[in-house]
TITISE-871117 format. One line per 4 residues: number of its first residue (from 0); for each residue x, y, z of C-alpha. Coordinates in Angstrom, 3 decimals. Example, Ala and Ser with C-alpha at 12.3 -4.5 7.8 and 13.67 -1.06 7.14 Angstrom:
<sites>
0> 12.300/-4.500/7.800; 13.670/-1.060/7.140
</sites>
This chain:
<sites>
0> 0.841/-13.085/2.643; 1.876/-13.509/-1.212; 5.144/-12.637/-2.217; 5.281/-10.044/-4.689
4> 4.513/-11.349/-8.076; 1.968/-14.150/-7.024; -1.328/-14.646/-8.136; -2.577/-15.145/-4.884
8> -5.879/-13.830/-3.359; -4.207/-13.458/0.024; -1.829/-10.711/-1.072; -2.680/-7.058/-1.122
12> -2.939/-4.795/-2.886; -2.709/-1.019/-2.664; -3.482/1.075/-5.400; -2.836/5.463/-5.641
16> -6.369/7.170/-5.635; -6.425/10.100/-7.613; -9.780/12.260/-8.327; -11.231/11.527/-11.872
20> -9.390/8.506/-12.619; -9.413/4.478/-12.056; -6.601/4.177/-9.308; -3.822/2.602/-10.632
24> -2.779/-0.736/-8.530; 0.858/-0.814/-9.005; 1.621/-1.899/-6.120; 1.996/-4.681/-3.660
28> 2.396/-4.952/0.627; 5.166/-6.830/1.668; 3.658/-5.719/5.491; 0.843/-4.586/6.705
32> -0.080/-3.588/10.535; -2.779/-1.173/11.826; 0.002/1.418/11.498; 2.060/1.020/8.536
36> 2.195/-0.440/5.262; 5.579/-1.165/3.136; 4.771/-1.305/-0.056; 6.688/-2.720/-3.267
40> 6.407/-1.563/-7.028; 8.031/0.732/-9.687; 7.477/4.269/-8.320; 8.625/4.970/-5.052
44> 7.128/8.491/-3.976; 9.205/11.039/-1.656; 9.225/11.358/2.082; 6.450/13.424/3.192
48> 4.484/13.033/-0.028; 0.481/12.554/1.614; -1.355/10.437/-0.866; -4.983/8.324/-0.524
52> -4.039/4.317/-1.058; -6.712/1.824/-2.516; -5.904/-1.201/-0.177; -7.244/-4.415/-1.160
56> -7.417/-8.549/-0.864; -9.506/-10.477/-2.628; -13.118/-8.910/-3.196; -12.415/-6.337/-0.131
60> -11.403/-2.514/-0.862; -10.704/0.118/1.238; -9.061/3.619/0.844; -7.352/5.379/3.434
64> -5.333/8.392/4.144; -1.284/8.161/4.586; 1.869/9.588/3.971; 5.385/8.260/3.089
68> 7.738/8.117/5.977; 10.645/6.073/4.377; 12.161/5.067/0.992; 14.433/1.884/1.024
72> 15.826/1.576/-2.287; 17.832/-1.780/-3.581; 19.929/-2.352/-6.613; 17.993/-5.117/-7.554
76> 14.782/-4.387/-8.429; 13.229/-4.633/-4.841; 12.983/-0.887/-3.349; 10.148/-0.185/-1.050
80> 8.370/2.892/0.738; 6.617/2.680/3.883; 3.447/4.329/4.457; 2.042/5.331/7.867
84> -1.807/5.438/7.727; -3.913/8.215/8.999; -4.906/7.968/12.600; -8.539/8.842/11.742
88> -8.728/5.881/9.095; -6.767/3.317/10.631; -9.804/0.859/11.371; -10.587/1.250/8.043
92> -7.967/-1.790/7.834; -9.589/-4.505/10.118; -11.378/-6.473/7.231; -7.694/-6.699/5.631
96> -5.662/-7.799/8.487; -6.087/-11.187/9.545
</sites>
């Protein structure tokens, strides 16, 4: 997987869904597994918050339930959250996980 910040086709993706509007992609996985995702940008959203993510490599898409069960904030510009998908949707994730 890309490092955050590549151009790269192999890195993914996740975007926050909201109703009525383009999701916004702002941010990228630094891990992925049929679980979990940790995911790195510039808005890190609270514990607990339940969200739909817009997960995506390349030309495939897919949107899944989860919720944020960590925040792991750094000084220097690299603070993550981890997401833990929704059982129900978790095989949603096969075409993204190699």
């Amino acid at each position: 997987m890309a490092a955050p910040g590549n151009s790269n086709d192999d890195a993914i993706r996740a975007a926050v869904v909201i109703s009525g509007r383009a999701p916004y992609a702002m941010y990228t996985a630094t891990a992925v597994s049929p679980l979990s995702a940790r995911l790195r940008g510039p808005l890190l959203l609270e514990i607990g918050e339940a969200f739909t993510v817009r997960m995506s490599r390349a030309a495939v898409a897919v949107e899944l339930a989860t919720k944020v069960v960590e925040v792991v904030r750094n000084d220097h510009g690299d603070s993550e959250m981890v997401i833990a998908f929704a059982e129900a949707d978790r095989p949603k994730l096969a075409p993204l996980l190699p």
